[in-house]
PDB file of N, CA, C and O in Angstrom, chain B, residues numbered from 101:
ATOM      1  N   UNK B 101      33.774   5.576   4.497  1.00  0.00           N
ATOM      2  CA  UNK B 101      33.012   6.635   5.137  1.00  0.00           C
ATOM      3  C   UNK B 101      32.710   6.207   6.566  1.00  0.00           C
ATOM      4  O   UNK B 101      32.132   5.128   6.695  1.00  0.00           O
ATOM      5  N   UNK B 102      33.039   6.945   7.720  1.00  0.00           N
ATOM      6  CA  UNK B 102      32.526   6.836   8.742  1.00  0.00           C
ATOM      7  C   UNK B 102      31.281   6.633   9.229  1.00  0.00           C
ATOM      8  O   UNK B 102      30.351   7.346   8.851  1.00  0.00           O
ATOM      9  N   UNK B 103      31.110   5.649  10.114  1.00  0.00           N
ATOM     10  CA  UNK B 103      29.381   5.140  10.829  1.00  0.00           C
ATOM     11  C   UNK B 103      28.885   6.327  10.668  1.00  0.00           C
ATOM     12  O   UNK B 103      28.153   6.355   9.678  1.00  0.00           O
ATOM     13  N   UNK B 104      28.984   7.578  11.351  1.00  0.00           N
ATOM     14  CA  UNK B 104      28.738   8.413  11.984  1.00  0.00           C
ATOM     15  C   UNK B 104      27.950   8.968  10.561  1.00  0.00           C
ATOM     16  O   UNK B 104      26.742   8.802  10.397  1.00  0.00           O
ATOM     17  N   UNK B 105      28.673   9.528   9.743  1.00  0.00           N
ATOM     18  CA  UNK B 105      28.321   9.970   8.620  1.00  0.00           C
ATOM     19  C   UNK B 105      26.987   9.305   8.036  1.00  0.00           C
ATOM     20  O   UNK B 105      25.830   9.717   7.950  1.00  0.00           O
ATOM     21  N   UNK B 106      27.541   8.248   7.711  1.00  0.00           N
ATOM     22  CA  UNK B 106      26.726   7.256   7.398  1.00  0.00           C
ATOM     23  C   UNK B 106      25.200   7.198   7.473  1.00  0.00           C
ATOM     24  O   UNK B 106      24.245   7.197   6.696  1.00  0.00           O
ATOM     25  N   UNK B 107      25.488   7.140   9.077  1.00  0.00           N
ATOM     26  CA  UNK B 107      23.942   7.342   9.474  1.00  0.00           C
ATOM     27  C   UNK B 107      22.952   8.651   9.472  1.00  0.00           C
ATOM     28  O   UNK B 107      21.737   8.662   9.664  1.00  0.00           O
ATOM     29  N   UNK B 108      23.717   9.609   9.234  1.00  0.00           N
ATOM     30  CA  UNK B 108      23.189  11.061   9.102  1.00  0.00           C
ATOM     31  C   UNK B 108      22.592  10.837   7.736  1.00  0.00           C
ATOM     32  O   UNK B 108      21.384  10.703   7.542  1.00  0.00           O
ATOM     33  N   UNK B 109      23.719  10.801   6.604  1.00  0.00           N
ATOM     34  CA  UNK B 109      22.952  10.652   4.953  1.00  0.00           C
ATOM     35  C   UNK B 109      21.331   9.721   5.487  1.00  0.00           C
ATOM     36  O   UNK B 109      20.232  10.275   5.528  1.00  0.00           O
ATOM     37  N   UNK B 110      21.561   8.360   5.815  1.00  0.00           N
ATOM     38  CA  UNK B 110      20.466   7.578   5.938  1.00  0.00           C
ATOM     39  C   UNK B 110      18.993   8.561   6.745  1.00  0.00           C
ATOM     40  O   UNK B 110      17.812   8.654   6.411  1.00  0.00           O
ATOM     41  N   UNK B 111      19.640   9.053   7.694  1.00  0.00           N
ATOM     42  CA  UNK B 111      18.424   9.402   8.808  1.00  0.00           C
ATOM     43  C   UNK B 111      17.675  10.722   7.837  1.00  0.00           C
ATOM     44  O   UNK B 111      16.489  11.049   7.825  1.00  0.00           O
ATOM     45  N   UNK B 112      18.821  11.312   7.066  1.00  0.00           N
ATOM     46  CA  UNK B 112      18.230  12.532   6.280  1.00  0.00           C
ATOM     47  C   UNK B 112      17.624  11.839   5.292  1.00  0.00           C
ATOM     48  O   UNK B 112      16.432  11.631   5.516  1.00  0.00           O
ATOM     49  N   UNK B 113      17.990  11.465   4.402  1.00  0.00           N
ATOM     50  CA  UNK B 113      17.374  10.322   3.373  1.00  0.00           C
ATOM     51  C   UNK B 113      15.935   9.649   3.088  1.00  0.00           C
ATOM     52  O   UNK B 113      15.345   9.542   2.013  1.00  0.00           O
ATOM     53  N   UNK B 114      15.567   9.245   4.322  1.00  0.00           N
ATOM     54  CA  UNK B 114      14.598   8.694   5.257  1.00  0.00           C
ATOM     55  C   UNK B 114      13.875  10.007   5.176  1.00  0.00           C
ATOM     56  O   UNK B 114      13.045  10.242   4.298  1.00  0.00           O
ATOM     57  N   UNK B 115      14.246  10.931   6.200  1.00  0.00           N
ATOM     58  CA  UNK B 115      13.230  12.180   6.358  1.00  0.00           C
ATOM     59  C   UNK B 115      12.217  12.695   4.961  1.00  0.00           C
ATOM     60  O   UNK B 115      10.994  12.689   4.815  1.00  0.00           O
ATOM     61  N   UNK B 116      13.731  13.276   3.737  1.00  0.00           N
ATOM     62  CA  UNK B 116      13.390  13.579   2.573  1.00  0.00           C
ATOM     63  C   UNK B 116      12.175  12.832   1.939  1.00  0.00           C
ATOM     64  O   UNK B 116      11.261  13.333   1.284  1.00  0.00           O
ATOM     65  N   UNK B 117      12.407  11.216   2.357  1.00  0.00           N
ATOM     66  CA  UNK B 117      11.279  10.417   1.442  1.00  0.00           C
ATOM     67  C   UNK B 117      10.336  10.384   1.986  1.00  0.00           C
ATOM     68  O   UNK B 117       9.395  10.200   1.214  1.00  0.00           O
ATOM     69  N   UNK B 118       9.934  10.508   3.434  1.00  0.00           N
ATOM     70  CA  UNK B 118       8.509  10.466   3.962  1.00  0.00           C
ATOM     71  C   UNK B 118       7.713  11.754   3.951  1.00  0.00           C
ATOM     72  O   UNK B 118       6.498  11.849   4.124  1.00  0.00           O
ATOM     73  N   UNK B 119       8.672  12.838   3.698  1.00  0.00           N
ATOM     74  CA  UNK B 119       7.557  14.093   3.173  1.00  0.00           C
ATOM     75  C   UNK B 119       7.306  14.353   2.142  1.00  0.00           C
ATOM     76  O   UNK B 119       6.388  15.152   1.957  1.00  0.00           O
ATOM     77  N   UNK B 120       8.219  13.628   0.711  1.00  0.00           N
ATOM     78  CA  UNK B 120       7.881  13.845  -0.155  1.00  0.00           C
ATOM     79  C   UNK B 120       6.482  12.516  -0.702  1.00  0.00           C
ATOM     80  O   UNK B 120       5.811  12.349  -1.720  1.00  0.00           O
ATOM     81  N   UNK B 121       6.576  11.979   0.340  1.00  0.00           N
ATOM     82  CA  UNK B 121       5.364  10.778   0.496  1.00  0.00           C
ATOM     83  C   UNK B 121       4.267  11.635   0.712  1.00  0.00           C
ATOM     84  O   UNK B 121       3.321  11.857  -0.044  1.00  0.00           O
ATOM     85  N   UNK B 122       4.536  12.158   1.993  1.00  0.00           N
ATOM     86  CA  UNK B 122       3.252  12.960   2.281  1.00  0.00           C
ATOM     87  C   UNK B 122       2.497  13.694   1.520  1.00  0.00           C
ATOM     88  O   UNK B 122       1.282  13.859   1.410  1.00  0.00           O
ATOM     89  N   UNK B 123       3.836  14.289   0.790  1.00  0.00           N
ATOM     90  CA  UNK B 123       3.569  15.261  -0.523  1.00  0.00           C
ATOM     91  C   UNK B 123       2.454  14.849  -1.183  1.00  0.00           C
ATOM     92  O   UNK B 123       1.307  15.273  -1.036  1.00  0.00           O
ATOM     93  N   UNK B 124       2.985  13.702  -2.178  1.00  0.00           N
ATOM     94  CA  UNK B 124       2.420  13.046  -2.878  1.00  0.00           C
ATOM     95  C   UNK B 124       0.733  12.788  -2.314  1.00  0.00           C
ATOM     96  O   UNK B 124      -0.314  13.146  -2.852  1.00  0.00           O
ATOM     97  N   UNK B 125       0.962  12.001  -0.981  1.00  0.00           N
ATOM     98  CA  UNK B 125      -0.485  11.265   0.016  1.00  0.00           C
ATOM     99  C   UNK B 125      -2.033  12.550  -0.569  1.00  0.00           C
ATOM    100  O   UNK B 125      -3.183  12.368  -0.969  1.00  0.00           O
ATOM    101  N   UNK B 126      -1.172  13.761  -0.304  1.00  0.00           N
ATOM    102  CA  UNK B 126      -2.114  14.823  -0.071  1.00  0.00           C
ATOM    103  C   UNK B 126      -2.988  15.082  -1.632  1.00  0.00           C
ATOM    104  O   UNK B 126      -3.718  16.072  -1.591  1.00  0.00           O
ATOM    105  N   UNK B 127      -2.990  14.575  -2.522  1.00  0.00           N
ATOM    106  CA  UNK B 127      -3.503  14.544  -3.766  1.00  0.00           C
ATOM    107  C   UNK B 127      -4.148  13.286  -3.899  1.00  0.00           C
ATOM    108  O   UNK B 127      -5.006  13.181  -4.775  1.00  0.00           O
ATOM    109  N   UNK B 128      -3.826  12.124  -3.034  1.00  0.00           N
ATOM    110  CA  UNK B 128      -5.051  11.158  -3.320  1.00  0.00           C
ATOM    111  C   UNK B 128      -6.041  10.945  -2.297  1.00  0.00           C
ATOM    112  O   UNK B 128      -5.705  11.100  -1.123  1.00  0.00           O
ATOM    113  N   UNK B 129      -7.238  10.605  -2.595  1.00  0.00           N
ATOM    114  CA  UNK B 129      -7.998  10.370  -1.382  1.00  0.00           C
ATOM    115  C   UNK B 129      -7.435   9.013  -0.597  1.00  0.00           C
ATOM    116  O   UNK B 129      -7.378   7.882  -1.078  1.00  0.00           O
ATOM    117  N   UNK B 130      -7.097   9.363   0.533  1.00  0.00           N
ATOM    118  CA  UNK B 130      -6.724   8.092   1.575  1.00  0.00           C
ATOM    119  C   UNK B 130      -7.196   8.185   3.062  1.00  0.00           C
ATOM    120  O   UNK B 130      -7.104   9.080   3.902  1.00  0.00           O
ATOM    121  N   UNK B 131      -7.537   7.390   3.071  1.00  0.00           N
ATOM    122  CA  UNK B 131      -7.484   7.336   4.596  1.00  0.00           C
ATOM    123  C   UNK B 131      -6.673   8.193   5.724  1.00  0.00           C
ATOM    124  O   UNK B 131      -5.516   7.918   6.044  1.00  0.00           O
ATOM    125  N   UNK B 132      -7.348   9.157   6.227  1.00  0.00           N
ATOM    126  CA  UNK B 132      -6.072   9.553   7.128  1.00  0.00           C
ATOM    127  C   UNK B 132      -5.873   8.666   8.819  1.00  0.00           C
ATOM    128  O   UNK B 132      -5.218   8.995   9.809  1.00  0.00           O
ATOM    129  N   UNK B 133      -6.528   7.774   8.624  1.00  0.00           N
ATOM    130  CA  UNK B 133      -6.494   6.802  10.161  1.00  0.00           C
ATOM    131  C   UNK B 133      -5.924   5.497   9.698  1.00  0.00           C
ATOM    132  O   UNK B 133      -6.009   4.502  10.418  1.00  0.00           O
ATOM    133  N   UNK B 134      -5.213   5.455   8.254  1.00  0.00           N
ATOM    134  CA  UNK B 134      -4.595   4.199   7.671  1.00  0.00           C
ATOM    135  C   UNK B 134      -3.288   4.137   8.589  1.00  0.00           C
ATOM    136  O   UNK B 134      -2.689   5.197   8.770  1.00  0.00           O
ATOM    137  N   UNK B 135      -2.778   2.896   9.216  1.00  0.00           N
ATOM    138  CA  UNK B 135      -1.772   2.905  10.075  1.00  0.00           C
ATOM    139  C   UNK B 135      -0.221   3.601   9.010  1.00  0.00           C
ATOM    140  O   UNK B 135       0.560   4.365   9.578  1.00  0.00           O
ATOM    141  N   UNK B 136      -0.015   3.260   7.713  1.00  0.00           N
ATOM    142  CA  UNK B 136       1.139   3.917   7.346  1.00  0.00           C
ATOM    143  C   UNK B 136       0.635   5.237   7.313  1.00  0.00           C
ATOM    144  O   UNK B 136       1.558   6.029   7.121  1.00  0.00           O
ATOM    145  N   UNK B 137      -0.724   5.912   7.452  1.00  0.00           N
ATOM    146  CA  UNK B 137      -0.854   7.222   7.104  1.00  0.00           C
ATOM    147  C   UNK B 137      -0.608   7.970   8.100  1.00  0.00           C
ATOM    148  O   UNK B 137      -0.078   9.069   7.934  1.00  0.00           O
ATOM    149  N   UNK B 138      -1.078   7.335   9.771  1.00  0.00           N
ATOM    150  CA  UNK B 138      -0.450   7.600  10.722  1.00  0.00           C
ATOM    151  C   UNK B 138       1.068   7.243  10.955  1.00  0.00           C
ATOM    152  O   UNK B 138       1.497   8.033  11.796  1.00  0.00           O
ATOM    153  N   UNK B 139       1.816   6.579  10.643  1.00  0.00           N
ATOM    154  CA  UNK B 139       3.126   6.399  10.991  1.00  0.00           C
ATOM    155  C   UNK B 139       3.445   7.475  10.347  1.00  0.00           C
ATOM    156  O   UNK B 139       3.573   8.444  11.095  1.00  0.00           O
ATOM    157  N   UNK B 140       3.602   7.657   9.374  1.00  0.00           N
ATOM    158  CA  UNK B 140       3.741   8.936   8.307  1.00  0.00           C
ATOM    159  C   UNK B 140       4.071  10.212   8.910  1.00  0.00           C
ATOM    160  O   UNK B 140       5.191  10.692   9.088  1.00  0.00           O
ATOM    161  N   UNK B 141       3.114  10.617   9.153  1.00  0.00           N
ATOM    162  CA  UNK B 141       2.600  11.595   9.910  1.00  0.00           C
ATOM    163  C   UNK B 141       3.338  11.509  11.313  1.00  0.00           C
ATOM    164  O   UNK B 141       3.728  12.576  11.786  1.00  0.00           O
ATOM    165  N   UNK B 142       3.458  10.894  11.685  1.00  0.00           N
ATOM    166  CA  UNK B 142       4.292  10.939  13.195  1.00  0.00           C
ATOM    167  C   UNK B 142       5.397  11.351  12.904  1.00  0.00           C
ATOM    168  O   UNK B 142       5.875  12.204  13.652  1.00  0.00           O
ATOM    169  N   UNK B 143       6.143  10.922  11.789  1.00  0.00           N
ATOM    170  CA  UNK B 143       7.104  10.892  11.844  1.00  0.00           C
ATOM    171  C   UNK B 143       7.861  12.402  11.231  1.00  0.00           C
ATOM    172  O   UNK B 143       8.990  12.859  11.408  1.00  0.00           O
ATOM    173  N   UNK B 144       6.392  13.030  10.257  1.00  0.00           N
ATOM    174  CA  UNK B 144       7.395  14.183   9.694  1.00  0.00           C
ATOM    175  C   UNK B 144       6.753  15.336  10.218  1.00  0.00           C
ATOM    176  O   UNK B 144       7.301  16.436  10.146  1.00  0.00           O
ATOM    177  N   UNK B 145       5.450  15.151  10.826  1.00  0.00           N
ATOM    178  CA  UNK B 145       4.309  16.528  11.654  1.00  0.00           C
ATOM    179  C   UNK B 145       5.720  16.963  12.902  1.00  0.00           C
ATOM    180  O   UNK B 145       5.772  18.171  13.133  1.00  0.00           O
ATOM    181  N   UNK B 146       6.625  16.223  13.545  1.00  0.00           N
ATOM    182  CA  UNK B 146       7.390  17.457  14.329  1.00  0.00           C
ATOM    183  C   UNK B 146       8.192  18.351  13.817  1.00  0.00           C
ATOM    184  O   UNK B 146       8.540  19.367  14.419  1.00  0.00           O
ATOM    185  N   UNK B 147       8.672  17.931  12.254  1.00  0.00           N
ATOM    186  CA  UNK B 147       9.442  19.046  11.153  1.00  0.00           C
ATOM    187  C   UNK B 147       8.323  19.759  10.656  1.00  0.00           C
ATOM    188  O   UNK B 147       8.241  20.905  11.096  1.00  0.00           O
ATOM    189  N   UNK B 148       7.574  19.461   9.985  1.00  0.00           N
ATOM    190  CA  UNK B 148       6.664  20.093   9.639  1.00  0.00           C
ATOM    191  C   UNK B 148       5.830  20.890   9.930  1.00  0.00           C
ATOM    192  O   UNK B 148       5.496  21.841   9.223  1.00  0.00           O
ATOM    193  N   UNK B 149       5.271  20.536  11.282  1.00  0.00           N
ATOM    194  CA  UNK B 149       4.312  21.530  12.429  1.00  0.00           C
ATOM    195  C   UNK B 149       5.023  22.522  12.416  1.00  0.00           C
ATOM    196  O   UNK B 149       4.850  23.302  11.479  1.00  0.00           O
ATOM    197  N   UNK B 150       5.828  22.769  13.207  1.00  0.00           N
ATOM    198  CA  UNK B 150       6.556  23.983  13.786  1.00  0.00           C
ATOM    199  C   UNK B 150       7.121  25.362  11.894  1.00  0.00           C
ATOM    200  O   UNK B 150       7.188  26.568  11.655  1.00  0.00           O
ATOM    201  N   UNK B 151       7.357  24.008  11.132  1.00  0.00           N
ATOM    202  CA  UNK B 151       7.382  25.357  10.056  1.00  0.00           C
ATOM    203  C   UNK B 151       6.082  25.559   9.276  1.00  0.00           C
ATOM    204  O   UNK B 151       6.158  26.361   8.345  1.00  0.00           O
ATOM    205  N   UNK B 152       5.211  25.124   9.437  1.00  0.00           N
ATOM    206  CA  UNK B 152       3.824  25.218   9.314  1.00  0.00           C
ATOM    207  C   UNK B 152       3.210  26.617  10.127  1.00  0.00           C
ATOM    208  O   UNK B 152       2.435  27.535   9.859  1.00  0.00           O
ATOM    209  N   UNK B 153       3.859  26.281  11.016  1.00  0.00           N
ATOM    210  CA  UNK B 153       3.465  27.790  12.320  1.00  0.00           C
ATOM    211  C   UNK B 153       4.433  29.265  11.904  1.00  0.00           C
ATOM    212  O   UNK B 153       4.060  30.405  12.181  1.00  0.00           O
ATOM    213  N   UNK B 154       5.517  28.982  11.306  1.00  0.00           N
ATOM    214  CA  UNK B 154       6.174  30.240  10.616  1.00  0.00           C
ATOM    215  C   UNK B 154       5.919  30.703   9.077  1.00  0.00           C
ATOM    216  O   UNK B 154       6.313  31.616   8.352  1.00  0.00           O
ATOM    217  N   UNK B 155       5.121  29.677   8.976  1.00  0.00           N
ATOM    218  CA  UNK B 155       5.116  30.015   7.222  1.00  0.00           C
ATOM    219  C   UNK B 155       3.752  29.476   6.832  1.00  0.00           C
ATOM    220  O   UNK B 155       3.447  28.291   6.697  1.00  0.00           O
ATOM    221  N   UNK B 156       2.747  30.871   6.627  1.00  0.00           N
ATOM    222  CA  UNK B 156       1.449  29.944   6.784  1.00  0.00           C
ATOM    223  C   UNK B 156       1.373  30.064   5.144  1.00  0.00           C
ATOM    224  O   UNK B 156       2.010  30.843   4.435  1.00  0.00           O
ATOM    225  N   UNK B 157       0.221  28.877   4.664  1.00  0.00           N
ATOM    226  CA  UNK B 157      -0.120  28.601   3.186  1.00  0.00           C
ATOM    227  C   UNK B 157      -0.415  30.034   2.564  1.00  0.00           C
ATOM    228  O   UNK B 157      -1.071  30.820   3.248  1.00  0.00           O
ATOM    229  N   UNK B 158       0.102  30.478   1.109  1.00  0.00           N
ATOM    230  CA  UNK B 158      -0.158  31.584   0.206  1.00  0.00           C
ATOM    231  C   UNK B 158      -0.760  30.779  -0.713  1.00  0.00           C
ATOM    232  O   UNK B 158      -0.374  29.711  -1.187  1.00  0.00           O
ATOM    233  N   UNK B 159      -2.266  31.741  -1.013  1.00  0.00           N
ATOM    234  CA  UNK B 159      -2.867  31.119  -1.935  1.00  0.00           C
ATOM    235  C   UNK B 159      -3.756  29.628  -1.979  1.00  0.00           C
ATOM    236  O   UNK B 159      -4.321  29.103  -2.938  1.00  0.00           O
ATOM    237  N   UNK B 160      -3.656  29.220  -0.696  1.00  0.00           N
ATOM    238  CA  UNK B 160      -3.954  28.085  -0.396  1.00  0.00           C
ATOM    239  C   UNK B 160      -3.095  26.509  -0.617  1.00  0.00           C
ATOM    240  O   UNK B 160      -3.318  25.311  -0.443  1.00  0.00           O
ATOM    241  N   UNK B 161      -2.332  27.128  -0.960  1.00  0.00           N
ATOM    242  CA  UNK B 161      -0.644  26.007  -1.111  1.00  0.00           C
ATOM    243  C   UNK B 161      -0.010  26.240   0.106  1.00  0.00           C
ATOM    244  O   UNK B 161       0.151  27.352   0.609  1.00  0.00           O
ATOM    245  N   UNK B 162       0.404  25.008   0.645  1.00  0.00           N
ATOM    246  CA  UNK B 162       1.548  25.181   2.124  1.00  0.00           C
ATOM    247  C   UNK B 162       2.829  24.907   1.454  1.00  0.00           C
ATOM    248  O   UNK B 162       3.325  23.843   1.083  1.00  0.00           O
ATOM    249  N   UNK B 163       3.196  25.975   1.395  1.00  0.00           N
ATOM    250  CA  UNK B 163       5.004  25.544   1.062  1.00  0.00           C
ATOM    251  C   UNK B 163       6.356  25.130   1.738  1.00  0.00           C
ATOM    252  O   UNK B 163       7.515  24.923   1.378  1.00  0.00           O
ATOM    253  N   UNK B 164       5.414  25.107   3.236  1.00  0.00           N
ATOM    254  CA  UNK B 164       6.174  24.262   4.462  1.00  0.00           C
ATOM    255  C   UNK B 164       7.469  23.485   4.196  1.00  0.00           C
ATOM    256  O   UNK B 164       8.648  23.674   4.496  1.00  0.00           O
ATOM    257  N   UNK B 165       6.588  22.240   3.303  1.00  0.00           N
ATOM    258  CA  UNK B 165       7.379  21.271   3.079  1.00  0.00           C
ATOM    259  C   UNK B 165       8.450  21.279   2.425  1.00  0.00           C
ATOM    260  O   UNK B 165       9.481  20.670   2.709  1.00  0.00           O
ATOM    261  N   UNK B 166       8.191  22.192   1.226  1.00  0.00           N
ATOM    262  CA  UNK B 166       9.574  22.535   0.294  1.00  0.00           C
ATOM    263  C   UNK B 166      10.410  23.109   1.164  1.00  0.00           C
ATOM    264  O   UNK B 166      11.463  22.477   1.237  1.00  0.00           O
ATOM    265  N   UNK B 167      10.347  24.522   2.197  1.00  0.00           N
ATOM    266  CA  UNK B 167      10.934  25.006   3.097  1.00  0.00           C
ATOM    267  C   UNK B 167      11.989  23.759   3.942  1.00  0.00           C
ATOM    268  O   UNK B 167      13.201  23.749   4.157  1.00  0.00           O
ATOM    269  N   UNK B 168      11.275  23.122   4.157  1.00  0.00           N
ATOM    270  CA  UNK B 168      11.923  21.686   4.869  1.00  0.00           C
ATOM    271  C   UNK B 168      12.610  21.458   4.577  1.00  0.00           C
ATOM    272  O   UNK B 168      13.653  21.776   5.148  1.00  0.00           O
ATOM    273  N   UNK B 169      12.602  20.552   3.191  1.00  0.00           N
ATOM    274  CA  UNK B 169      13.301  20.137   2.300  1.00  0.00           C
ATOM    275  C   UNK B 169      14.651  20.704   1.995  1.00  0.00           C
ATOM    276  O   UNK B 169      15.509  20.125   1.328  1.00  0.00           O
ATOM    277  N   UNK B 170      14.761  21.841   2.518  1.00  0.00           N
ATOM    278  CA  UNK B 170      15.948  22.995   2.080  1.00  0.00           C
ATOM    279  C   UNK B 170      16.340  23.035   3.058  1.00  0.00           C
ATOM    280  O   UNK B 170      17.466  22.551   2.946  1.00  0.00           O
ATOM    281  N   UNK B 171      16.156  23.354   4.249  1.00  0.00           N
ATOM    282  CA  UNK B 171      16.721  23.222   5.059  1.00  0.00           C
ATOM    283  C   UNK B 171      17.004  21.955   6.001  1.00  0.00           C
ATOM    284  O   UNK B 171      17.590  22.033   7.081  1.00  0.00           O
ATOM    285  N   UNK B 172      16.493  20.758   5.424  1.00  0.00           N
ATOM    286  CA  UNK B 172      17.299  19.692   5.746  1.00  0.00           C
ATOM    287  C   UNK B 172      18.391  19.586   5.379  1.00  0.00           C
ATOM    288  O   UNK B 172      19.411  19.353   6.027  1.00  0.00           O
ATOM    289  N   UNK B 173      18.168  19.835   3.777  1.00  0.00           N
ATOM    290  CA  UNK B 173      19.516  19.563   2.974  1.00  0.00           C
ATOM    291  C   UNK B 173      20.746  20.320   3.554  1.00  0.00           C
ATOM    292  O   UNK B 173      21.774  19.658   3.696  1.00  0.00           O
ATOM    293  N   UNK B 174      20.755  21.699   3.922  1.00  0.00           N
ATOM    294  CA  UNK B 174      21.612  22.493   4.446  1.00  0.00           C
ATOM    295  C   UNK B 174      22.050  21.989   5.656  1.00  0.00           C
ATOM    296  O   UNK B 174      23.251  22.072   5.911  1.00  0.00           O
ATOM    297  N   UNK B 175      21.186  21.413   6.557  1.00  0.00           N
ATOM    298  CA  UNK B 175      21.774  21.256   7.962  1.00  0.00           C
ATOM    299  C   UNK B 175      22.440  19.789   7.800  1.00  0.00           C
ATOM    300  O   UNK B 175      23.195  19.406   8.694  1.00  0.00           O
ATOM    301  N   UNK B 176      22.169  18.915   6.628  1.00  0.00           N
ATOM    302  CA  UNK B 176      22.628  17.510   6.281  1.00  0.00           C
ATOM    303  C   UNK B 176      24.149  18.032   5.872  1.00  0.00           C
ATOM    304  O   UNK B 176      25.192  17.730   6.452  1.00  0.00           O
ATOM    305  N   UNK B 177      24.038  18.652   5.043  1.00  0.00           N
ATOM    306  CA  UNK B 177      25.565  19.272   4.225  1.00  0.00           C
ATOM    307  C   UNK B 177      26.482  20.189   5.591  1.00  0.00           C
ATOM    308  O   UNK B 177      27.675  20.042   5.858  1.00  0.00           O
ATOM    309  N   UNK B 178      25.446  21.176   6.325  1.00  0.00           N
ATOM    310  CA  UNK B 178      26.503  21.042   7.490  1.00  0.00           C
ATOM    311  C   UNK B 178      26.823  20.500   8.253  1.00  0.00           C
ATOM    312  O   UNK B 178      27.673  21.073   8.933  1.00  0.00           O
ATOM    313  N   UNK B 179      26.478  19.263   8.647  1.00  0.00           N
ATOM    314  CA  UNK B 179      26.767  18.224   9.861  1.00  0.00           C
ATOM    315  C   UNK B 179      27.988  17.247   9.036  1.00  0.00           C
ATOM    316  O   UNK B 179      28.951  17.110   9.791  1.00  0.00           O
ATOM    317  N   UNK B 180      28.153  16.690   7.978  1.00  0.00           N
ATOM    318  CA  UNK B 180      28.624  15.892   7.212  1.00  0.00           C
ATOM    319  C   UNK B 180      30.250  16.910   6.791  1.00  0.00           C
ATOM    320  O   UNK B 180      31.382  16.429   6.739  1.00  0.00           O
ATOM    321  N   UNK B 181      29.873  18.347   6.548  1.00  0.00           N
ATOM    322  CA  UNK B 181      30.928  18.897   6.593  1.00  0.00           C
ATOM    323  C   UNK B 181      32.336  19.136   7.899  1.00  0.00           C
ATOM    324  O   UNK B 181      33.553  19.317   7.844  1.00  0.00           O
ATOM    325  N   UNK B 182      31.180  18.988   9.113  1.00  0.00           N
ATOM    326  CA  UNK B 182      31.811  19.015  10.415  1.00  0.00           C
ATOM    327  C   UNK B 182      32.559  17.641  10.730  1.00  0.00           C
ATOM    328  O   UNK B 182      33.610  17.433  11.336  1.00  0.00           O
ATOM    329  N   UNK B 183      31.713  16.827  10.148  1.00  0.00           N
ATOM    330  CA  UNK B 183      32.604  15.593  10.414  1.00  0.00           C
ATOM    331  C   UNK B 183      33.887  15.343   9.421  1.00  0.00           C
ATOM    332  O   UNK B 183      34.933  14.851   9.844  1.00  0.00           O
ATOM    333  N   UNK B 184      33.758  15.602   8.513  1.00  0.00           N
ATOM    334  CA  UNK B 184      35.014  16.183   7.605  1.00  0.00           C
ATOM    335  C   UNK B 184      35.285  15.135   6.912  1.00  0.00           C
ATOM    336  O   UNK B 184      36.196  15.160   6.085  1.00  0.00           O
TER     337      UNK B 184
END
């Protein structure tokens, strides 16, 4: 498999697990000024913000993240397809 590839699965991979971290974070009480809680957060609030702003919580559930999640996967499966 090509570098190129390679590093896309990884970089998506990566993404997938730190929001489904977050996921998780948001059901226990933690610290939100804990340095992994901030790294965290840095890292998935610029995916997240912006579909946060198109898709506000129903019911008091944000379904943002699942939204994400789907459309990572899609834009992972089309980039990986382009490289062929």
């Amino acid at each position: 498999m090509p570098f190129l590839a390679t590093f896309i699965q990884l970089l998506f991979t990566a993404l997938n697990i730190a929001i489904l971290i977050r996921i998780l974070l948001t059901w226990v009480p933690i610290d939100p000024y804990h340095p992994l809680v901030r790294i965290l957060n840095q890292i998935t609030e610029p995916i997240l913000g912006p579909a946060r702003r198109i898709i506000p919580p129903m019911g008091g559930i944000d379904f943002s993240p699942i939204i994400v999640l789907v459309l990572l996967s899609l834009v992972e499966r089309a980039l990986l397809s382009v490289l062929g």
